[in-house]
N, C-alpha and C positions, 0 to 999 in steps of 0.2 A: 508326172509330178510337177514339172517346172510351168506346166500350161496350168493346175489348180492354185502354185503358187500364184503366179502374176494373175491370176484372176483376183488371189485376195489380198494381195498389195493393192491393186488399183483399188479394189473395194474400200481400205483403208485408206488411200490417200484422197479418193471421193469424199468420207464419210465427212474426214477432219476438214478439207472445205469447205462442205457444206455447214459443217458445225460452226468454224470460223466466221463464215458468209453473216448466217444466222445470230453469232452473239456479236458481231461488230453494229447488225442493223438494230439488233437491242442496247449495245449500250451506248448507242448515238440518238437516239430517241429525242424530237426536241423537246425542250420543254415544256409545247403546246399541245404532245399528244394524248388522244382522250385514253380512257380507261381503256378503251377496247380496241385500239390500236398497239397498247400495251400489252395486255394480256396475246393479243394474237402473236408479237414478237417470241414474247415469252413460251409459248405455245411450240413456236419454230424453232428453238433454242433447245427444249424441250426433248423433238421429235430427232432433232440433227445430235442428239446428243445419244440417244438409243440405238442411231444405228452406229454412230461410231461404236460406242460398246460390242456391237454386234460385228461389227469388221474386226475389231480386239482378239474378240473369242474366234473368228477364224485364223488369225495372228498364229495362238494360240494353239488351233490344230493343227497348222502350216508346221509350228514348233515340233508338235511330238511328230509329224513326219520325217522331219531331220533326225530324230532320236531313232525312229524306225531304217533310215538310211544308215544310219551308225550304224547298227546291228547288222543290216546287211553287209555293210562294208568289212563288218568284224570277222564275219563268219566266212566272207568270200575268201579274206586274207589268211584265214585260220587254215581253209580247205586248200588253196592254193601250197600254203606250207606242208601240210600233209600229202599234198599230189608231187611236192619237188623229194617229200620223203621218200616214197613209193617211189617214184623214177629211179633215186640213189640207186636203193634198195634191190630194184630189179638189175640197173645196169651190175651191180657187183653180182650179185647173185649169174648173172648170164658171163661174164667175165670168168667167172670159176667153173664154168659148167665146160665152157671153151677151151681151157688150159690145160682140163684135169680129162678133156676129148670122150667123157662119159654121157652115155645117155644122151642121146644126139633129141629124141623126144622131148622129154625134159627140157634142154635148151632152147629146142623152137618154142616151147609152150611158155619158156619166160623170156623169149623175146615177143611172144605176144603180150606177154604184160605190161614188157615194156615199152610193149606201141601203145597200150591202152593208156599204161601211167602218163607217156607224152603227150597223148592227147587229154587225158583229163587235167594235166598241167597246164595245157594252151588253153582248154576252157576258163581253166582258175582264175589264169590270169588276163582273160579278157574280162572275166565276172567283176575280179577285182578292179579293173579300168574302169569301169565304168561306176561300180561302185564311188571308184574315188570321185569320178567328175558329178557323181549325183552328188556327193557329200559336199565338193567346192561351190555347186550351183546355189545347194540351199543355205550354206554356209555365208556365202556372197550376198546372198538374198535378204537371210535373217541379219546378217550386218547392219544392209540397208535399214529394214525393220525400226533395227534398235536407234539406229540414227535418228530416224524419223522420231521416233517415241520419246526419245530424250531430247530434239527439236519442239515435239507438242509440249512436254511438261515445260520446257522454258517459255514454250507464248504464252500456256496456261497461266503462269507464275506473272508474266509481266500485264498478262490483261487482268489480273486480280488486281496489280499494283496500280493499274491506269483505274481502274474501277473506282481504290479506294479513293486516288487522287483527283477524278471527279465529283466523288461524292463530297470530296470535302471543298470544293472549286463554291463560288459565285456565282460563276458566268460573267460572260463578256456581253447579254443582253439585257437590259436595262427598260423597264419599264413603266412609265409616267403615269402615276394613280390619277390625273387627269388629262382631259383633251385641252390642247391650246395652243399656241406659237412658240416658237423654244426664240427666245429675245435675246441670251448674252448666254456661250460657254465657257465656262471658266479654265477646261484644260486641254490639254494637246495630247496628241497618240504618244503614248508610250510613258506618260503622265502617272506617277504612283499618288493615289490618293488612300485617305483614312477614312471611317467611320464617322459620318456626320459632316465631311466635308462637301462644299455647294460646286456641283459638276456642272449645273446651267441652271438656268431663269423659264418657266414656262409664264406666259402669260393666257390665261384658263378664258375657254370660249366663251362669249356671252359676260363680259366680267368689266365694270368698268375700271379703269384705273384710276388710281389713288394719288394724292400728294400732302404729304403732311410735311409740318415744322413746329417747333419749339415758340412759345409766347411765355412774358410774365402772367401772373394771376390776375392784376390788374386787366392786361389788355385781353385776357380771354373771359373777363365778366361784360364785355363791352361785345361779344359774339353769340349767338345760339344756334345753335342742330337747324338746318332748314336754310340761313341765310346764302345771299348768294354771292359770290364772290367776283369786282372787279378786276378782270385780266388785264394789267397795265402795260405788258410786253407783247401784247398781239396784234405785232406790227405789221403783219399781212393779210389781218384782217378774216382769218382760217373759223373756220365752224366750230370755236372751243369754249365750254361754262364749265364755271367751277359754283360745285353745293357745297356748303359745311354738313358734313354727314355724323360726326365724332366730334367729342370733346374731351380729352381724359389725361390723365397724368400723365407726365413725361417721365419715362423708365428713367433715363440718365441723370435730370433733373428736377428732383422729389415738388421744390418749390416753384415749377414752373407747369406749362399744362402746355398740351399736344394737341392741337389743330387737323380733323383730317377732312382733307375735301374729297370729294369725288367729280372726277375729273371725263367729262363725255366730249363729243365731236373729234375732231383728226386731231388725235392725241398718238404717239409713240413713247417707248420704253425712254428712256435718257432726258425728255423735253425738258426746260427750265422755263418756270413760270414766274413773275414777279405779282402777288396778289393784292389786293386791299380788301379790308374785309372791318365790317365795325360801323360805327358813327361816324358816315363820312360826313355829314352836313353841321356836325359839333363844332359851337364857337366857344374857345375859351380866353378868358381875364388875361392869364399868366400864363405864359410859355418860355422853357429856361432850357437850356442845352442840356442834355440827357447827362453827359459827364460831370455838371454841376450837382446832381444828386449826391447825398453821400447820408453814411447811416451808422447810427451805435446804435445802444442799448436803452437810450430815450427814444429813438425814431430816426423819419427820416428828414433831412435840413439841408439848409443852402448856403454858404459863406456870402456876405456882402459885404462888399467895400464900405466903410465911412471916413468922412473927411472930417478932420480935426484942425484948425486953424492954429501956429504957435508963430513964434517971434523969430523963428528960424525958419517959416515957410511952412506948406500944409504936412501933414502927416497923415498915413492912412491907417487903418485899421480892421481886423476881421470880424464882421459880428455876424450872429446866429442867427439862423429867423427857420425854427420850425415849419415844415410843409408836407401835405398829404398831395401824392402823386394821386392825378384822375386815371391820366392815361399817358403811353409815350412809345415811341421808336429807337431806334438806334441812333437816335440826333438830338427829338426835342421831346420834351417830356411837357403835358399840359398839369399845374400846382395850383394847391391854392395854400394861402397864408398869411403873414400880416406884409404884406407885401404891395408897395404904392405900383410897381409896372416902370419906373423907369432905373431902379436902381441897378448897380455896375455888381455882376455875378463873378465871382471867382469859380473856372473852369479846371483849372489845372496850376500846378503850384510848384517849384524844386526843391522844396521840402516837404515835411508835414509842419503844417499851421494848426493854429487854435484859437478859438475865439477871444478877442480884444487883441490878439498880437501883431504887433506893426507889420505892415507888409510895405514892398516896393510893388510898384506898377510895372509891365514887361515894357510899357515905350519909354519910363525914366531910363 
């Protein structure tokens, strides 16, 4: 009996490894596997799952062997006590046959019984010894069992829970809907990022790269799609052309318009380029410092100084002179207007003025 159990303990501790083996290599699956690396998994999972059932069910038989061991045990114990009866039973019965010196026959004949009672008593209770150590073996045995068994349902239990916490996982691998250089990461290991957050920069193979900026409406009517741009900072003289490839609204700034060039030869992510782009050969009238613009709800104009001669010494004054900007920078703007070319321009002021209002000069 103890050689059929351990044959179906190991069968059972076999199966649930293999079972084990089987669903860990299923639910470690990467991401990349095809359909029919999947299903074979599953397959394996499947088959290591049938014979644990099948190691169970000799569990199972193992179990009512012990219930058959009980019974023996019962019945060894039961006979044993009926054999210690009969011994009593004989030795008094021979005791009285002795005392009372009758029937000397009689008396051998129940002292033969009660050689026999003694010795079916020494059987008893060797039946019963052994009974007992069958009962501790399978008893020790199925202990094990159950240990085991309520061991499997707790992995069972905790690889459902890693299951469902996979399924509800991400991943930690990350996959670029394009080919290209990865140019700028924006986080470090152990970095919590959100939905919609920028983790890196790819720059996509085969792709030129781009540089755009912000212009007025003015100086982007003075550009077209196709023109090609002077690189005024390529002071090493490097293999770089810039195209205007775009022209379109500025998101941030509705009345301004966006520039984009495309940018080829040994160019990198970060360069800074200073461009010129436009009417470089344009001569104009009137050029006025870009800060002397200013503008209401008539247009745009220029403050000019005029001098007025009194009996107290000159005096100055601010007058108006309407102008239509051609073109300009961040310094001088090209105007035209009623405007001679040599008059003194008010730039900047430490109040607000208004036209005809006296003003001081900043060298008085």
């Amino acid at each position: 009996m103890k050689s059929a159990y351990d044959t179906a303990l190991s069968g059972l501790q076999s199966a649930q490894s293999a079972y084990d083996e089987a669903k860990t290599a299923y639910d470690n699956l990467p991401s990349t596997a095809t359909e029919a690396d999947k299903q074979t998994a599953k397959t394996s999972v499947a088959i290591a799952e049938t014979k644990l059932k099948a190691a169970k069910a000799t569990y199972d038989a193992r179990k009512d062997d012990l219930n058959k061991v009980q019974g023996s045990y019962d019945s060894a114990k039961s006979a044993a006590t009926d054999r210690k009866n009969a011994l009593s039973n004989a030795n008094y019965n021979l005791s009285v046959k002795k005392l009372t010196g009758t029937n000397t026959a009689e008396a051998n004949n129940l002292q033969a019984q009660l050689n026999t009672a003694t010795a079916a008593l020494t059987d008893a209770n060797t039946a019963l010894t052994s009974a007992t150590n069958d009962q501790k073996k399978v008893t020790d045995k199925i202990s094990g069992e159950v240990t085991i068994a309520s061991a499997y349902k707790t992995m069972t239990d905790l690889q459902e829970e890693v299951a469902k916490l996979q399924a509800k996982s991400i991943g930690t691998e990350i996959t670029s809907p394009i080919s290209g250089t990865v140019t700028d990461i924006a986080v470090t290991a152990g970095t919590t990022v959100n939905a919609n957050d920028v983790m890196m920069t790819i720059q996509p193979e085969n792709k030129a790269y781009v540089l755009q900026f912000s212009v007025t409406e003015n100086q982007a009517k003075k550009v077209r799609v196709g023109d090609t741009a002077e690189i005024l900072n390529n002071w090493y003289g490097n293999d770089v052309s810039a195209v205007v490839s775009a022209i379109r609204k500025d998101p941030q700034n509705r009345s301004n318009s966006m520039i984009i060039c495309e940018m080829k030869g040994d160019v990198s992510v970060g360069d800074s380029y200073t461009l010129s782009i436009g009417e470089q050969s344009s001569n104009y009238d009137t050029i006025v410092p870009t800060s002397a613009i200013r503008e209401d709800s008539n247009g745009k104009f220029i403050l000019i100084i005029e001098s007025k001669s009194t009996p107290l010494g000159n005096r100055y004054y601010a007058r108006r002179v309407d102008v239509d900007v051609i073109t300009s920078d961040d310094t001088k703007s090209a105007v035209t207007g009623a405007l001679e070319g040599y008059e003194y321009v008010i730039t900047t002021t430490t109040k607000p003025i208004k036209e005809n209002e006296q003003v001081r000069l900043a060298s008085e």
